[in-house]
C-alpha positions in Angstrom: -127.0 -13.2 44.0 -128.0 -11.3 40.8 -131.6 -10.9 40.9 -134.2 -8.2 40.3 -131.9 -6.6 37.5 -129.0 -6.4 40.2 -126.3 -7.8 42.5 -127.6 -8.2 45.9 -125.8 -7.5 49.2 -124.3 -10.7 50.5 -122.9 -11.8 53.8 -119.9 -14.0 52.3 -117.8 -13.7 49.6 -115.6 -15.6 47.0 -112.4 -14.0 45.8 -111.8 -13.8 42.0 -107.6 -13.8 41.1 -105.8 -12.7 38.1 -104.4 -15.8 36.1 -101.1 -14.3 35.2 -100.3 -12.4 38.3 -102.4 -13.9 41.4 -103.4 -11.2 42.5 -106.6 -10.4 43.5 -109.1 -8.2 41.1 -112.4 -8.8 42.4 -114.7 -10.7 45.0 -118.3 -12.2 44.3 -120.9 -13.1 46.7 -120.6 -16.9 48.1 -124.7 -17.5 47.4 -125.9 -20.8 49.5 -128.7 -22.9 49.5 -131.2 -19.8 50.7 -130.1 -17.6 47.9 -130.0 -20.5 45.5 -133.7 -20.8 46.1 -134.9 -17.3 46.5 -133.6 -17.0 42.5 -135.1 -20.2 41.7 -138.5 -18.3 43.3 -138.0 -15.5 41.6 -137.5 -16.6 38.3 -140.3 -19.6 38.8 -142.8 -15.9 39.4 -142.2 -14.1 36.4 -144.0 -14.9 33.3 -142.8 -13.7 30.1 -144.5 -10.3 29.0 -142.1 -9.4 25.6 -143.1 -10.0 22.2 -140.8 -12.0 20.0 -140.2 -9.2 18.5 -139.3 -7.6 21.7 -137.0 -10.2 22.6 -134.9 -10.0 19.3 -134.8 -6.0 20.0 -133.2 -6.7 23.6 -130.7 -9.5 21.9 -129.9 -7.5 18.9 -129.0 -4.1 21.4 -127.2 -6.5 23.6 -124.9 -7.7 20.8 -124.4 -3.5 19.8 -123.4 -2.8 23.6 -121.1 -6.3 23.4 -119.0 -4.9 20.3 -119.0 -1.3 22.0 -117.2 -2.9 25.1 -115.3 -5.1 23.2 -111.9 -4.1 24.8 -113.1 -4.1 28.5 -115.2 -7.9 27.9 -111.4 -8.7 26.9 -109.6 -7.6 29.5 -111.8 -8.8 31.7 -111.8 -13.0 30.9 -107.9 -12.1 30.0 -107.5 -11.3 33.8 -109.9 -14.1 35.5 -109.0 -16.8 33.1 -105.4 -16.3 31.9 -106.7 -16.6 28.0 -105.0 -14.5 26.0 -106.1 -11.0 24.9 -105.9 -12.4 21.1 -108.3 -15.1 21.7 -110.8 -12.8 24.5 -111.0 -10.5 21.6 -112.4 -13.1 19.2 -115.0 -14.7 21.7 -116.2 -11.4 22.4 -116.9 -11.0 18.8 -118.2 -14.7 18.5 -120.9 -14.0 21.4 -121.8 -11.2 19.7 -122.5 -12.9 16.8 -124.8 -15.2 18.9 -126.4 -13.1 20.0 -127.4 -11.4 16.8 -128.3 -14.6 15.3 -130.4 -15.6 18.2 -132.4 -12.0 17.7 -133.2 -13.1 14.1 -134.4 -16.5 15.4 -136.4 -15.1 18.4 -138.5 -13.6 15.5 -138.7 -17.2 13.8 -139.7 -19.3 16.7 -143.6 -20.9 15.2 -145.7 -23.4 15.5 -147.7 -25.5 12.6 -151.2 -26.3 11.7 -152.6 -30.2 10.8 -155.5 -30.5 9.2 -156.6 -33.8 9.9 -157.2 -36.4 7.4 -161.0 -36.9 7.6 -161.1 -32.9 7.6 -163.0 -33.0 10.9 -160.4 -31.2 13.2 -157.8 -28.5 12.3 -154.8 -29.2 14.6 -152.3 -26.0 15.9 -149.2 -26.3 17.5 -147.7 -23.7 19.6 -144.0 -23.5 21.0 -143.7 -22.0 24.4 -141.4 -21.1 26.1 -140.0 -24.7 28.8 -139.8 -22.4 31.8 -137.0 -21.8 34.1 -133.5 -22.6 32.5 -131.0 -23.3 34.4 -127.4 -22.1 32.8 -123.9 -23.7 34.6 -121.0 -22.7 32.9 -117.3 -23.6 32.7 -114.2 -21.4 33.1 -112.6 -21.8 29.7 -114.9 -19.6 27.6 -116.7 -17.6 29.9 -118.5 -15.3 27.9 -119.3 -17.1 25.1 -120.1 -20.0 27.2 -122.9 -17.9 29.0 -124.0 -16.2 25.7 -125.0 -19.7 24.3 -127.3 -20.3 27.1 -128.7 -17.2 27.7 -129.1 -16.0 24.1 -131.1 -18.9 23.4 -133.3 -19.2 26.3 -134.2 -15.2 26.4 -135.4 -16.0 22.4 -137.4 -18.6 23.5 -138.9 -16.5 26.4 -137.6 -18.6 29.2 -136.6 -17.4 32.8 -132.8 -17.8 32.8 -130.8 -18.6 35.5 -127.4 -18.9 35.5 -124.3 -20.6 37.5 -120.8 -19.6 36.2 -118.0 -21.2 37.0 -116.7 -20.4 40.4 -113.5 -19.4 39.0 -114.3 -16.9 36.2 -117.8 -15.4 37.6 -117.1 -12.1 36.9 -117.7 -12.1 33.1 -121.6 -13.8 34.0 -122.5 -11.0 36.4 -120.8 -8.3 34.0 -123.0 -9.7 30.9 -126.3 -9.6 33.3 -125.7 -6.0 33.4 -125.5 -5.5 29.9 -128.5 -7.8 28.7 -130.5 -5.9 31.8 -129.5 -2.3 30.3 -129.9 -3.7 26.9 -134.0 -3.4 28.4 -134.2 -8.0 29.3 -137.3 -8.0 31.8 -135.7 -7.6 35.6 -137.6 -11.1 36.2 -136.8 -12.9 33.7 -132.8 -13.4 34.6 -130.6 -14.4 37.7 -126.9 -15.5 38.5 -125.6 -17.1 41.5 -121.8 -17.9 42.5 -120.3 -19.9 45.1 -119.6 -23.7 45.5 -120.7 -25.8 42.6 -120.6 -29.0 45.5 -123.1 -26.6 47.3 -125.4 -24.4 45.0 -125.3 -27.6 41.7 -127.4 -30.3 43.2 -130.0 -27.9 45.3 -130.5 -26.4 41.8 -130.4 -28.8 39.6 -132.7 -30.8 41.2 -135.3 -28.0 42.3 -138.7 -28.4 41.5 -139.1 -25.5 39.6 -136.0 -25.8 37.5 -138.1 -26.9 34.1 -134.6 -28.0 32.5 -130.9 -28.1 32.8 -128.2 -26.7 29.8 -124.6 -27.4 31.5 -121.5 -27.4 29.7 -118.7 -29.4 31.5 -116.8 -32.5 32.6 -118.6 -36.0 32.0 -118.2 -36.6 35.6 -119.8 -33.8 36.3 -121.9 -34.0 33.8 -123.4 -37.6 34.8 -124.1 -35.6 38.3 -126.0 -33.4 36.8 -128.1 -35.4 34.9 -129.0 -38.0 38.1 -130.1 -34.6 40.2 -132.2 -33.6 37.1 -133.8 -36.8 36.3 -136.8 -35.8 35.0 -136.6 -31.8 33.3 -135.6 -31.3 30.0 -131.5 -31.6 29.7 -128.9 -30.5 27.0 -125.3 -31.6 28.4 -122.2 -30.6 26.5 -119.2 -32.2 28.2 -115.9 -33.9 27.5 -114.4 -34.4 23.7 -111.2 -36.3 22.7 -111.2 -34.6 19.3 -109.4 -36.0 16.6 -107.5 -34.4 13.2 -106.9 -36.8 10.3 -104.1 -36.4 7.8 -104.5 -38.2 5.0 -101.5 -38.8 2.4 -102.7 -36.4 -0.1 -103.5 -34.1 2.3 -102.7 -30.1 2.2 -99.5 -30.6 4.7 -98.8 -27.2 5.6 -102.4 -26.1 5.9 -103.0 -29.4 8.1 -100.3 -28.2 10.2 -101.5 -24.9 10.7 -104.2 -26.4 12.0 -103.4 -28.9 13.7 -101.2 -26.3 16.3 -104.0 -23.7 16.0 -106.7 -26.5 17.6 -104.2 -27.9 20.3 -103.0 -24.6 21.3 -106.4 -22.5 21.5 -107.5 -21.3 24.6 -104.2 -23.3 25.7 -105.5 -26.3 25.1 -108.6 -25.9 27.5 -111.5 -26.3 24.9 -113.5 -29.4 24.3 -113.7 -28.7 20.4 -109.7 -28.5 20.7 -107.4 -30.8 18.6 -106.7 -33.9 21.7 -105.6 -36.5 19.1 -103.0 -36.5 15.3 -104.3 -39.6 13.4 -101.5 -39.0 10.4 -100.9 -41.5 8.2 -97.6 -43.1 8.2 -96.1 -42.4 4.6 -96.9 -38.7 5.5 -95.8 -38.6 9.1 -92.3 -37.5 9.2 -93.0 -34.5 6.8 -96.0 -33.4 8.6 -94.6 -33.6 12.3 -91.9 -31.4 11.2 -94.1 -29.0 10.0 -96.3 -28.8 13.2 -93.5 -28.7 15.1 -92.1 -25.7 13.3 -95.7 -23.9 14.0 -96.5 -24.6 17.7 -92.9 -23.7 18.2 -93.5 -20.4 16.8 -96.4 -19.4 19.5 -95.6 -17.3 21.9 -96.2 -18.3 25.5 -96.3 -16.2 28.5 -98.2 -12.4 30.0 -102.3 -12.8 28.2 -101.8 -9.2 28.1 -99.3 -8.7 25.4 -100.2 -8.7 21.9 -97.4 -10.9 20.6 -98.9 -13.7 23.0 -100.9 -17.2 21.6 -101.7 -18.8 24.7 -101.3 -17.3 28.3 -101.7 -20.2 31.6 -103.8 -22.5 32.3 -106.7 -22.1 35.0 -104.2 -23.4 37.7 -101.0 -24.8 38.4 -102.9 -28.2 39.4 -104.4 -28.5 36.0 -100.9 -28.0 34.9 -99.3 -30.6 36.6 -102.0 -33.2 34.9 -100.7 -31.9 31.3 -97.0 -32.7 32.8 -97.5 -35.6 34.3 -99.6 -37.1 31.1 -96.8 -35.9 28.7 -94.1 -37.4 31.1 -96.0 -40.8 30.9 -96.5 -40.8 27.5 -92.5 -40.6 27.0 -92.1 -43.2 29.0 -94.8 -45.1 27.2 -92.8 -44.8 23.9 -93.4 -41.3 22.6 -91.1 -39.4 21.4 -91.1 -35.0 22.8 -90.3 -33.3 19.9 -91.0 -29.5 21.3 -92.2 -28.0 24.3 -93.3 -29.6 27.1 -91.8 -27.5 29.8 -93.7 -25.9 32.7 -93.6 -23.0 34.6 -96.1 -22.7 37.5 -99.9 -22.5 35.5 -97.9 -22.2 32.2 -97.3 -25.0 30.2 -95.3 -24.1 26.6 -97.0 -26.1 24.1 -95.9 -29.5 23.3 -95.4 -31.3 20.1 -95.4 -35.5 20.3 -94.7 -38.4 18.4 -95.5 -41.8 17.8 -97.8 -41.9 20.7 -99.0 -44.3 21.8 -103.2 -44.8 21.2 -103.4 -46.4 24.5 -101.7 -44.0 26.6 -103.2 -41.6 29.2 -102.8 -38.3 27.2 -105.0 -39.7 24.4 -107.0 -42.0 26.0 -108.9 -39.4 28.3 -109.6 -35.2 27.9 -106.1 -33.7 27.8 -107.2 -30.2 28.7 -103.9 -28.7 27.7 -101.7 -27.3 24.4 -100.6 -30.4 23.5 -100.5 -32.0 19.7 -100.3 -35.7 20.0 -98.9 -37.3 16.2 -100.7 -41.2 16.4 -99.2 -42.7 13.6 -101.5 -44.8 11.3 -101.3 -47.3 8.8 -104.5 -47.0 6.9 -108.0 -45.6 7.9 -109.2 -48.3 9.2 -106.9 -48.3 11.6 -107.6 -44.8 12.3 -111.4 -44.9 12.6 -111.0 -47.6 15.1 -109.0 -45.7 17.4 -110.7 -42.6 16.6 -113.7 -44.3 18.1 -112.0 -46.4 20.8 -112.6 -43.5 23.7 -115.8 -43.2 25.6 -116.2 -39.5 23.7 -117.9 -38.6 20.2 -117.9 -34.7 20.3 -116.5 -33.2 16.9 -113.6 -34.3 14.4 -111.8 -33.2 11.4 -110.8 -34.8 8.0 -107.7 -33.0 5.8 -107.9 -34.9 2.2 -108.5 -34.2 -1.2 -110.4 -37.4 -1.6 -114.1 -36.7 -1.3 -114.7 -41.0 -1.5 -112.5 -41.0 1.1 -113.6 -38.5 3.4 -117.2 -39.7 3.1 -116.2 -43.1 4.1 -114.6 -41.8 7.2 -117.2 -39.5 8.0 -119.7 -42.2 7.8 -118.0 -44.4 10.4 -117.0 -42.5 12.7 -119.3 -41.7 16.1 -119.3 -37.9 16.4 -121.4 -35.3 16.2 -119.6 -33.2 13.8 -117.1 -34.4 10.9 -115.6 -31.2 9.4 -113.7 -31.6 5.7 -110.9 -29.3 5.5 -111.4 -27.6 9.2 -110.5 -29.3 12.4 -112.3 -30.2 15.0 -112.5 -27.3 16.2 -114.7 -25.2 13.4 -117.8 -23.9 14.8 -120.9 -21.5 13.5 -124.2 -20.4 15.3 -125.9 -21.2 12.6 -125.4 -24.9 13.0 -125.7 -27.5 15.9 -123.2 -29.0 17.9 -123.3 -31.5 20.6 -121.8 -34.9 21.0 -122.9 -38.6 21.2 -121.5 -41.2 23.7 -119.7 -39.5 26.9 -119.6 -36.6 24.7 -123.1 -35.6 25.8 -127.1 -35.0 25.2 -128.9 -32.5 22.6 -127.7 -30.0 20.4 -126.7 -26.4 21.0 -126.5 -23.8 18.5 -128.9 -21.1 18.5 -132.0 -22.1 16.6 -131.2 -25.8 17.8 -130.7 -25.0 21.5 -134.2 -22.5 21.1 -135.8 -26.3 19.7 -134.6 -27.5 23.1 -135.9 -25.0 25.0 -139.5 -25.0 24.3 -142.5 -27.3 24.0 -145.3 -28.0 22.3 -148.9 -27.4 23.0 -151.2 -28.8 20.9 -154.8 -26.9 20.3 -157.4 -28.8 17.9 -160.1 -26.7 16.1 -163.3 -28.0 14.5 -162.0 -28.3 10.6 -163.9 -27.5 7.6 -165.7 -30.2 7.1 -167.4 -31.2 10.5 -167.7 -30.5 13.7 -166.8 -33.5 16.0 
């Protein structure tokens, strides 16, 4: 385990491979239930000593030391996750720019005071810090993924610990060094790895786990939540995101879109583009202009500079994204590019007149896959939009601003973008879901909201004393 500002010797080990060429680069310690708990301990002990102002100084030099490593960060999610070294590149420089937003926040973390009506008490609130915060991360981001749990929680002054994913640690343990040289208190931040079946339900449930931030399946997800009945939760899981051209929509630019959101991070991102609602009169112009643009990214070695989207986390997760394009052929789609599979590598897929009711839309398609839903009206296309159990994010391409409001009005999602896709995101703003698509809001300033609580200290007021 990472604790005390450094990895400790361990008796077991977990062995990290390279996406691309399966070999090994790098083992982490296997942590168990006593490890687990000594962090929990440890973090449970410390009690926050930094100013806010001291806080945004250890955020704001962590972001500096971030962009000065920005080519080793790269090459290291590149290797454990298989993203490409275009895309590492950029979430190195969006986790930067977390982390420089949540230093400017740390400073604006305050309270309010209430003068009572009858003037007899003078009411202060003050936001502290929840206590331990407990981080578990997925594999598809994971850097920025651990940013926006730690950057938050360190700016509200809470003991952080975090869980990465089992099969992208390194990144997590690689960051705790930097926010510990950046000068983050040496008690005030752990990691553990090993098996989530193991190490996720001793810590989410432990008694001195104040609250939960997981990002992740909605299976998982639901897990989660049951073990931590009780502490303070933010949940981020699945999204079935959906892109809606409207006829006197910007084709091209929708297009562009459209294959940017399916194919980024090769489709493993729940923001991603999952579902095409196109309207019919405008179908068969725009489906030959997506396919022209997701034909045109280059799959293959997340190394090379010419490549949009390297494998996915595993040949299993590969097969799902096969086997859910293969049924929806046989449902009545219609493969108009890509498709093919190679191992973990799955060249990105363009299909038409899918079916709403069929398997690769219905649930999470965590793949590069751009499904065209043909639709007759947006009625139609609101009510499929919201026919899935998940509400995360969505986009709108028109020129109609009626139109668009009445669409964004209706549908159940937590974010409804006008002229961006699903896909659009900013610090500066929250983002969650509703439905499956989970609880509370991220985003710097939001997640520091979630992170702290009010006390509430009453004062004899001005005009008497009981």
């Amino acid at each position: 385990m990472f604790v005390d500002g450094a990895l400790q010797p361990a008796r077991h080990h977990l062995t990290v491979y390279d996406r691309w060429t399966g070999e090994s680069i790098g083992s982490v310690p296997r942590d168990g239930a006593a490890e687990a708990s000594a962090a929990v301990s440890a973090l449970a002990a410390a009690r926050c000593a930094m100013t806010p102002q001291q806080r945004s100084a250890v955020l704001g030099r962590a972001a500096a030391l971030l962009e000065s490593r920005a080519e080793e960060f790269s090459a290291l999610i590149t290797a454990e996750s298989g993203v490409c070294r275009k895309e590492t590149l950029r979430e190195v420089s969006r986790a930067a720019g977390n982390l420089k937003v949540a230093a400017a926040e740390a400073e604006r973390i305050r309270g309010e005071s209430i003068p009572l009506p009858d003037g007899t008490r003078l009411a202060v609130t003050l936001p502290e810090p929840v206590g331990v915060v407990l981080g578990i991360t997925p594999f598809n981001r994971p850097l920025n993924q651990v940013v926006v749990k730690a950057a938050p929680a360190l700016a509200a002054g809470c003991p952080l610990l975090l869980k990465p994913s089992e099969k992208t640690p390194l990144t997590a343990l690689a960051f705790a060094d930097l926010l510990i040289e950046a000068g983050c208190a040496k008690d005030m931040l752990g990691v553990v790895t090993g098996d989530p079946g193991e190490l996720g339900p001793l810590l989410a449930s432990h008694p001195d786990v104040a609250m939960v931030t997981f990002t992740g399946s909605v299976a998982t997800g639901h897990s989660v939540a049951a073990l931590a009945a009780g502490k303070r939760q933010l949940l981020e899981l699945g999204g079935n995101d959906p892109l809606f051209v409207l006829p006197d929509a910007d084709l091209p630019h929708a297009a562009r879109l459209a294959a940017g959101g399916a194919c980024a991070t090769a489709g493993q991102s729940c923001r991603g583009i999952k579902r095409l609602f196109v309207w019919e009169e405008v179908a068969d112009e725009f489906t030959d202009l997506l396919s022209t643009e997701v034909a045109g990214k280059q799959a293959g070695d997340p190394r090379r500079n010419d490549t949009d989207l390297g494998p996915l986390i595993s040949e299993e997760a590969a097969l799902v994204v096969e086997r859910r394009i293969a049924d929806a052929v046989r449902d009545g789609a219609r493969l108009v590019t890509g498709g093919e599979r190679d191992g973990a590598l799955v060249r990105p897929a363009v299909l038409d007149r899918v079916p709403a009711d069929t398997e690769l839309v219905r649930e999470e398609t965590f793949g590069p896959v751009a499904p065209v839903i043909r639709v007759r009206g947006a009625d139609e296309a609101v009510r499929l939009s919201n026919s899935t159990a998940y509400g995360l994010q969505a986009g709108v391409v028109t020129r109609d601003s009626a139109q668009f409001w009445d669409i964004a009005a209706r549908l159940r999602v937590g974010a409804v973008n006008l002229g961006e896709g699903p896909h659009f995101d900013s610090p500066h703003i929250p983002f969650g879901g509703v439905k499956a698509s989970g609880i509370g809001r991220e985003g710097i300033r939001y997640a520091i909201a979630e992170m702290t609580v009010t006390k509430t200290v009453t004062l004899p007021g001005p005009y008497g004393t009981n």
